[in-house]
C-alpha positions in Angstrom: 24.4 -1.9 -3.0 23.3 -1.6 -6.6 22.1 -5.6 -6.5 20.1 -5.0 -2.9 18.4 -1.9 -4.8 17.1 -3.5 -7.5 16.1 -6.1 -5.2 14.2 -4.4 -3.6 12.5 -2.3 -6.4 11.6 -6.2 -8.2 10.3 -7.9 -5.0 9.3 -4.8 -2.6 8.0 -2.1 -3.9 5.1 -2.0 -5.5 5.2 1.1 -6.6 7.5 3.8 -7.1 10.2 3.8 -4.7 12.4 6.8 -3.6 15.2 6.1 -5.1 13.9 5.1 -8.5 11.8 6.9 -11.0 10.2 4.1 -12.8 7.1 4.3 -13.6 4.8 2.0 -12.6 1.0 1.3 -13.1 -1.4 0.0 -11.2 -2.9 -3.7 -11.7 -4.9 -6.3 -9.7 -5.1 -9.5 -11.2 -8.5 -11.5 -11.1 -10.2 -8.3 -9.5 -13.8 -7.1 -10.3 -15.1 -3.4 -11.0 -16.0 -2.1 -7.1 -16.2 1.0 -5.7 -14.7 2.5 -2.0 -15.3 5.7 -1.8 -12.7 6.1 0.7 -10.0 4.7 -1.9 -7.6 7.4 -2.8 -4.8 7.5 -6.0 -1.7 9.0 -5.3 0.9 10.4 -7.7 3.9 12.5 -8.6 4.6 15.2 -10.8 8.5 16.3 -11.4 9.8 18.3 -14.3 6.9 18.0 -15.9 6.4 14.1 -15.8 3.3 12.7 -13.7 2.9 8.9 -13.3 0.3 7.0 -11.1 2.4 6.2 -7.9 0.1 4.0 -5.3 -3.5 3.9 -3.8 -4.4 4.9 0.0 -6.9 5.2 2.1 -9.1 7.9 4.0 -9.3 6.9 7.4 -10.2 10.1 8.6 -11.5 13.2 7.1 -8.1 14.8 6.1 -5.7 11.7 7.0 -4.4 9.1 4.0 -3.2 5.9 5.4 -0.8 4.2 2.8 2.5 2.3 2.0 5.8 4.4 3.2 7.8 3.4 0.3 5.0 5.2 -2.2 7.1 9.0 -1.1 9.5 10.1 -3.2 10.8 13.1 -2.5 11.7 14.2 -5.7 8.6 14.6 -7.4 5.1 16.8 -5.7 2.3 14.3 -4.6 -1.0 14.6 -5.6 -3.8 12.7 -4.0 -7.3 11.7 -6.1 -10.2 12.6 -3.3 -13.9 12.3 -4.0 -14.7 15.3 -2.6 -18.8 14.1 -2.2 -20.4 10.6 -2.0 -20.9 10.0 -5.9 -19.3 13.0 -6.8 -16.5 13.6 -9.2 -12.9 13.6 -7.9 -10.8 15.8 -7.0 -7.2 16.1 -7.1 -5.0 18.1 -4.3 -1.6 18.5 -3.7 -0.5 17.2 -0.5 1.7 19.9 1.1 2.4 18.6 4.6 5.5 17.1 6.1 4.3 12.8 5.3 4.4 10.8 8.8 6.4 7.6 8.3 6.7 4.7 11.2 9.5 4.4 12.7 11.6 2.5 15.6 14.5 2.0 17.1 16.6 -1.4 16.8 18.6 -3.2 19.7 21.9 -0.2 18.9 19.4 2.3 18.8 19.4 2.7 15.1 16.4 4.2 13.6 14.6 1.7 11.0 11.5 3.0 9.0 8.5 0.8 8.3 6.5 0.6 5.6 3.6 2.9 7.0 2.8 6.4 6.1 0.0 9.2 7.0 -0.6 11.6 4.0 -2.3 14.8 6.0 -4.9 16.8 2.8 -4.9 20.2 3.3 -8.3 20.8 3.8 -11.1 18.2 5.1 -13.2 15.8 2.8 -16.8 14.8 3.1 -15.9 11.0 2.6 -16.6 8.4 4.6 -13.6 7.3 6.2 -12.6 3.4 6.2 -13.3 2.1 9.7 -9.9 1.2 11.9 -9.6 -2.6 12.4 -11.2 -4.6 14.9 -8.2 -6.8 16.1 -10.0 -9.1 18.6 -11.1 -11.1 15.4 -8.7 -11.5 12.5 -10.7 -12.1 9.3 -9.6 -15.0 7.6 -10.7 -13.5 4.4 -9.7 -9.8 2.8 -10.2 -7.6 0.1 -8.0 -5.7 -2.1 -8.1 -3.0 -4.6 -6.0 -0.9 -7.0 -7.0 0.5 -10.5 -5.7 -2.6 -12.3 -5.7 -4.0 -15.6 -7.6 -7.3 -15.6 -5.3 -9.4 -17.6 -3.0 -12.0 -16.3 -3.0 -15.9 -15.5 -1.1 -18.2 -13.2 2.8 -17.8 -13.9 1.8 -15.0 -16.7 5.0 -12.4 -16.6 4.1 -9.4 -15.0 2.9 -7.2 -17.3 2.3 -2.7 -16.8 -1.2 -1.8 -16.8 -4.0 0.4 -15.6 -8.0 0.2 -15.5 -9.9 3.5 -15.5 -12.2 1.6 -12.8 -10.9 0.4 -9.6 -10.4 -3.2 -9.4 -11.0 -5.2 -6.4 -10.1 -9.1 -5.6 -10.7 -11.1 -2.5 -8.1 -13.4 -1.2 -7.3 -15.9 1.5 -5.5 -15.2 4.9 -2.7 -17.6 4.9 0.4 -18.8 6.5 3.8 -16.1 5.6 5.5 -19.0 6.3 6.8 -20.0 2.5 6.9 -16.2 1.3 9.6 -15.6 4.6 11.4 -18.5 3.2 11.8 -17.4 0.0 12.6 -14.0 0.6 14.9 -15.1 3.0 17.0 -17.4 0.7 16.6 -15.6 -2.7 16.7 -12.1 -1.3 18.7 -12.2 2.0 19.4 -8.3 2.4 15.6 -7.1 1.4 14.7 -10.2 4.3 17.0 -8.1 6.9 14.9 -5.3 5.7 11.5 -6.6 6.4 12.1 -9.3 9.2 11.8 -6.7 11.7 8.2 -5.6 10.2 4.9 -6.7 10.8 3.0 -8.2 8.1 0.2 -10.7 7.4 -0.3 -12.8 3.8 -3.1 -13.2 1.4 -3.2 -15.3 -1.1 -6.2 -17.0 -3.8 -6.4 -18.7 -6.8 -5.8 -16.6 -10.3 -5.8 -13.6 -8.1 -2.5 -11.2 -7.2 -1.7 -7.6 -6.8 1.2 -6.6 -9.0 3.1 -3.4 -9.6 2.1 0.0 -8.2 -1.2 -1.6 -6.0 0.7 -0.8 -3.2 -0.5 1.5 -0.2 -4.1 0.2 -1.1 -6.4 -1.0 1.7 -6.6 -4.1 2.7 -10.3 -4.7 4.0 -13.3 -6.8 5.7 -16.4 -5.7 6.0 -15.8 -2.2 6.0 -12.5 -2.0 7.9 -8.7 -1.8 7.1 -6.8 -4.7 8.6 -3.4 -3.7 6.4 -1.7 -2.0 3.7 -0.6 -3.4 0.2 3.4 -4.1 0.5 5.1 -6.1 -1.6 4.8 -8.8 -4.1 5.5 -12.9 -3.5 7.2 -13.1 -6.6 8.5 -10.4 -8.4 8.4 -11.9 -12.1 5.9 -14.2 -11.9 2.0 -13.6 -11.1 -0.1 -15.6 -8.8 2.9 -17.9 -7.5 3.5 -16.3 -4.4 1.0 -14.7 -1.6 1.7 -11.2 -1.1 2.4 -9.4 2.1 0.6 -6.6 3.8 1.2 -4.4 6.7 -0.2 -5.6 9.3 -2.5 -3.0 11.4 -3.6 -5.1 14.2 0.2 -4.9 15.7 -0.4 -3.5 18.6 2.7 -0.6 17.8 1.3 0.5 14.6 -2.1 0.9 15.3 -1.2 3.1 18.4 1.0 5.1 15.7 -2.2 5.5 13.3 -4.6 6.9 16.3 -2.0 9.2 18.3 -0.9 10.4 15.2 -4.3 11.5 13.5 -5.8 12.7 17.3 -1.7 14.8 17.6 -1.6 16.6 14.4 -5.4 17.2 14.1 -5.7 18.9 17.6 -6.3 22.5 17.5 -3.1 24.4 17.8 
């Protein structure tokens, strides 16, 4: 169990998991200064520590749509809004109950995903990121994260943070050779995520690394998936890296009757 943990913290979690509290920073690597309103920062505070956890997005007016494996439930989350268009930030702690995917396998076992709803307590005056438009599969996305800038082809990966948020774009591309080699180098994590849904990206000089998970994965003004985990865990820009994929037909029916259930009137 100890060697599938730390498995799993190296090649999966890009962030902070919930069973570790290693703190991680934020970094995009070949990314430029951009700005998405819409883009959120999560972190934790416990016993006095804070540490930048992961990155979100408003796809409502009160609902976060990040990376599961961000929650840890020993330390209080706080989420960055920009409470105004242009405005400062402004940072709230998230008090409700998170809403994490979840099914049932073939022995009726429940297996979580890596998809979460953060709910704010009060309503923001953002624009929300636009839910995906699945009839048309960009072949070209964006990510973002507040990243340090540093880091070439098969650099180590190295902690860092960037008071600006860094975006990069990248390549749709086959999760055929990132399967295989999670598959043979890290065979339980694979019987972790084999059963989820995710699409690849992947581009020259460019890679997310450590603690850019949960941030949106975009085209033209709509989220087509969440950051999830690294290619490579040691190396950067070796690997393509995976995101959850929102155009599965099960998750984005979770996202909508989720957000229209817990915002009706009671």
């Amino acid at each position: 169990m100890a060697a599938l943990a730390d498995a799993l913290m190296l090649l999966l979690w890009v962030g902070v998991t919930a069973s570790t509290t290693v703190d991680l920073q934020k970094r995009i690597i070949g990314g430029q200064p951009c700005e998405r309103q819409y883009h959120v920062k999560l972190r934790g505070v416990a016993a006095g520590r804070s540490s930048s956890l992961c990155g979100g997005s408003l796809i409502s007016d009160r609902w976060i749509l990040t990376a599961a494996h961000c929650l840890n439930p020993k330390r209080t989350m706080f989420a960055n809004v920009s409470v105004h268009p242009g405005g400062p930030a402004q940072e709230v702690q998230i008090t409700a109950e998170p809403v994490i995917y979840t099914d049932k396998d073939k022995n009726n076992n429940s297996r979580s995903h890596d998809l979460m709803l953060l709910q704010l307590p009060g309503p923001s005056n953002i624009q929300p990121v636009a839910l995906p438009d699945c009839g048309d599969h960009p072949k070209k996305v964006e990510v973002a994260g507040h990243a340090a800038t540093t880091g070439g082809p098969k650099d180590e990966r190295k902690r860092g943070v960037s008071p600006t948020l860094q975006c990069a774009e990248v390549d749709v591309v086959s999760c055929d050779d990132l399967e295989n080699s999670v598959k043979t180098n890290f065979p339980q994590v694979y019987q972790v995520k084999v059963y989820q849904h995710w699409f690849c990206g992947q581009s020259a000089r460019k890679d997310i690394c450590y603690g850019d998970s949960g941030g949106g994965v975009v085209n033209q003004g709509k989220i087509y998936g969440v950051i999830s985990f690294l290619g490579d865990p040691n190396k950067v820009c070796t690997k393509a890296a995976a995101f959850m994929d929102l155009c599965n037909r099960e998750y984005a029916t979770w996202v909508r009757e989720t957000i229209e259930i817990k915002m009706s009137p009671v």
